[in-house]
Phi, psi and omega in degrees: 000127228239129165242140163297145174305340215258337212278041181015113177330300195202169169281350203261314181316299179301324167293316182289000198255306178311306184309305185288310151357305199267330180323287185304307191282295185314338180290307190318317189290301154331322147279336178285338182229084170266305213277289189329302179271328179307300173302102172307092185103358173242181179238182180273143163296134164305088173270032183257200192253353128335315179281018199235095195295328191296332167300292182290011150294330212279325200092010180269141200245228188241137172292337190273318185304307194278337155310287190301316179292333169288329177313293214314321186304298181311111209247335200281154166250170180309290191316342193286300178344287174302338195261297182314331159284357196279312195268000000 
C-alpha cells in the first residue's frame, strides 16, 4: 500500500503537530499583549499615522484623512470650474 507524502504517519503525529502548533500561537499571543493584559489601563499602540505624533509634525497625514479634507474644501461646481477655465 503506496501512502502520500501529504498523509500523517498516525494520529498520534497530527495530534502533537496540532498541539504544539496551538501551543506556539497562544505563547505568541501572549507576548504580544503583554503591556494589554498585564498592565492596568493598557492597550495596543496607535499605529496608524495619524496616531504618530513625529508624522504630523511633519504635516504628514493618513491619505483616506487627506482625501476626505480635500473633498470637504472643495467649495467650485463643475460650472465655476468650466467659466474659469473659458475666461
Amino acid at each position: 500500500m503506496q501512502t502520500s507524502i501529504f498523509a500523517p504517519a498516525n494520529l498520534n503525529e497530527m495530534l502533537d503537530t496540532i498541539l504544539i502548533t496551538l501551543l506556539i500561537v497562544a505563547i505568541c499571543v501572549l507576548l504580544l499583549g503583554v503591556k494589554v493584559f498585564f498592565v492596568k489601563g493598557g492597550k495596543f499602540p496607535n499605529m496608524h499615522v495619524s496616531g504618530n505624533k513625529a508624522l504630523r509634525d511633519k504635516g504628514i497625514g493618513c491619505v483616506q484623512s487627506q482625501d476626505r479634507e480635500a473633498r470637504r474644501k472643495r467649495s467650485f461646481s463643475l460650472e465655476e470650474v468650466e467659466k474659469s477655465l473659458h475666461n
